[in-house]
C-alpha positions in Angstrom: 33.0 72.0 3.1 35.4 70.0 0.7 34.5 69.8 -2.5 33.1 66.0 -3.6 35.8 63.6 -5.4 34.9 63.5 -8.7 33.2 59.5 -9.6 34.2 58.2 -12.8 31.7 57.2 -15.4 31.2 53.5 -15.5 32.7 51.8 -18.3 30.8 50.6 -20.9 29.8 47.2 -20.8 30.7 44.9 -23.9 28.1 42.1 -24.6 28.6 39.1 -23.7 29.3 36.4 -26.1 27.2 34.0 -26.7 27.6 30.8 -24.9 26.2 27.8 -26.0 24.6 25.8 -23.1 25.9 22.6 -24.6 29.6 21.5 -25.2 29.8 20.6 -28.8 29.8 16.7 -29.7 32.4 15.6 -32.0 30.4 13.1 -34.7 31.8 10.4 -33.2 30.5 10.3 -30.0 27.0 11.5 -31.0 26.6 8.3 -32.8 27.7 6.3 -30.4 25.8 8.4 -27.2 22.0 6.6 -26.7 19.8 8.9 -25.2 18.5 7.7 -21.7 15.6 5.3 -22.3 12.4 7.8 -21.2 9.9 6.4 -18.3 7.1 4.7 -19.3 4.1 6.1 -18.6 2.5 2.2 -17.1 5.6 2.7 -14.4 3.8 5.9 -13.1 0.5 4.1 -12.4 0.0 1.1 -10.7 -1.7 -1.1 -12.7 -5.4 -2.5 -11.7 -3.9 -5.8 -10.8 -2.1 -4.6 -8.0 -4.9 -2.2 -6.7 -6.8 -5.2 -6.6 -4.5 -7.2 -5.0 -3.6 -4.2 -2.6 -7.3 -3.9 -1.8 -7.9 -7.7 -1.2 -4.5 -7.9 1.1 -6.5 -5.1 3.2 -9.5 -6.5 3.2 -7.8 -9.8 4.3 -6.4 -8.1 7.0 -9.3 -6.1 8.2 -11.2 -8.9 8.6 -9.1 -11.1 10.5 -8.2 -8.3 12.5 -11.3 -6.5 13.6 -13.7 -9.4 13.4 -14.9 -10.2 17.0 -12.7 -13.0 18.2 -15.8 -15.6 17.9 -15.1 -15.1 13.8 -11.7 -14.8 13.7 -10.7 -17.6 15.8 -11.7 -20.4 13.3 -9.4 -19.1 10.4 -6.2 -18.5 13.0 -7.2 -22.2 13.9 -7.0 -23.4 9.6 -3.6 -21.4 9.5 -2.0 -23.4 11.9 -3.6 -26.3 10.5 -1.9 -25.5 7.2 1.6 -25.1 9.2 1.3 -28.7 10.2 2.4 -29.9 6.8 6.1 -27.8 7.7 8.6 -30.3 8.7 9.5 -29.6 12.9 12.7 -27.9 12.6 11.0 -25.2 10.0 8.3 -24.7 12.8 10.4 -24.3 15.6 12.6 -21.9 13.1 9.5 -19.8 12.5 8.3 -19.6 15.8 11.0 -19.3 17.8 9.6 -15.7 18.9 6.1 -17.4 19.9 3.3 -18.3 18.0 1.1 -15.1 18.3 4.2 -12.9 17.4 5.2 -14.9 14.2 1.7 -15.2 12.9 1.2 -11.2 13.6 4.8 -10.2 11.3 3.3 -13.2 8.8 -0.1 -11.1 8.8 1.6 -7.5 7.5 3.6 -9.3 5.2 1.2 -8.6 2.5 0.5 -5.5 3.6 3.9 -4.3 2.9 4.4 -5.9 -0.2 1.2 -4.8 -2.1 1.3 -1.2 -0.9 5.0 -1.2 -2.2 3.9 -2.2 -5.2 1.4 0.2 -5.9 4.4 3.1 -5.3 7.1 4.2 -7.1 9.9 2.4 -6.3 11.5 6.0 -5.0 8.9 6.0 -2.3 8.1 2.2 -1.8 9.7 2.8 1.9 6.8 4.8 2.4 5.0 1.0 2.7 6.3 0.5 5.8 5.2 3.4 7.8 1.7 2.6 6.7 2.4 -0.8 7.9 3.0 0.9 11.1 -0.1 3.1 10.7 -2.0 0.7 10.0 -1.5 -1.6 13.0 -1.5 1.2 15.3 -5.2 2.3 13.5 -6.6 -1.7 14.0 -4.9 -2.0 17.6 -6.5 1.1 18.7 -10.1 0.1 16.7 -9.6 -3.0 18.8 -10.2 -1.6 21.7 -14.2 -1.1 20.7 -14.5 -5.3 19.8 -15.6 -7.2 22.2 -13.1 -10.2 22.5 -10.3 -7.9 21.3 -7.5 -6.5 23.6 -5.0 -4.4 22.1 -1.5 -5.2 22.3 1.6 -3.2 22.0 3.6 -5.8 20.9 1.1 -6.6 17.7 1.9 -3.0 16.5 5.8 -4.0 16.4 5.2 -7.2 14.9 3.1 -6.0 12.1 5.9 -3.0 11.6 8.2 -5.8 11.2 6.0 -7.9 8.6 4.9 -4.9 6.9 9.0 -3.8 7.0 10.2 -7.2 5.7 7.5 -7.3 2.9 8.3 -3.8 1.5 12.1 -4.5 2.3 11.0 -7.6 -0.3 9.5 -5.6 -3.0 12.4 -3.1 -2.8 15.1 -5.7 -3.3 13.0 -7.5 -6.2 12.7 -4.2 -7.9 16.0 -2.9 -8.0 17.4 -6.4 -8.6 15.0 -6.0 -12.0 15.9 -2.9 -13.0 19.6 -3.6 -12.9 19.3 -6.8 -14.5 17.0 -4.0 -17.4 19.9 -1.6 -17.5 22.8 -4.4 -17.8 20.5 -5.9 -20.8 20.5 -2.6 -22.4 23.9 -1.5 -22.1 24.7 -4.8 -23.6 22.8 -4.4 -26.8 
């Protein structure tokens, strides 16, 4: 047998100096460096005025959509009683994809706008999958009401309200806090 190589003792390690985590800030710039503007706490929580109106939009569309066809009928009736005032041209713009359709994407609308609300505006999209969960719950509770048939085509057509009215909120929101952070930066 061969005798071993001899290993070399490990140098000795030097401490390290010590590094600040933070580049130093010449006066200057301190003074003239705002700190980011912290969160308010209200922005977290959505206020009681929009879980109210969240809660009404729902119950709103609960009722017109699983309310036997006997009591739901008369209000479809008064909202196209209300579209008469619309001049032609806007009607035929509106319902251009039929009358059931239009008055199924006008129903989620709501829907989509008052659950966005109620959510950070980081997870607002989320509004629109319940939209979509939504419908398919009702159209598939539907199928228990006498008078009611459920329809396929309702669950895209609320998607697409409930898509359009968070797409809304989103657009209002980040328009606002643009329009916030231009004010700021001005003075």
């Amino acid at each position: 047998m061969s005798p071993r190589p001899a290993v070399s003792p490990r140098p000795a390690v030097s401490p390290r100096p010590a590094v600040s985590p933070r580049p130093a800030v010449s006066p200057r710039s301190a003074a003239s460096a705002r700190p980011a503007p912290a969160p308010s706490p209200a922005a977290a929580f959505p206020t009681p005025a929009r879980v109210l109106i969240a809660a009404a939009v729902l119950a709103v569309v609960g009722a017109l959509t699983l309310a036997p066809r006997s009591l739901a009928r008369p209000l479809r009736a008064a909202g196209f009683d209300a579209m008469d005032v619309l001049p032609v041209e806007v009607m035929d713009a509106l319902f251009v994809a039929g009358a059931e359709t239009t008055l199924n994407v006008a129903l989620f609308v709501p829907v989509g706008m008052a659950v966005a609300a109620l959510l950070p505006l980081r997870w607002a999209w989320l509004a629109a999958g319940f939209g979509a969960v939504l419908s398919i719950v009702i159209e598939t509770a539907q199928a228990a009401i006498p008078g009611r048939v459920p329809d396929a085509d309702d669950v895209l057509a609320n998607t697409a309200g409930a898509i359009l009215g968070t797409a809304a909120v989103i657009l209002v929101r980040l328009v606002a806090r643009t329009a916030a952070a231009l004010s700021r930066s001005r003075g």
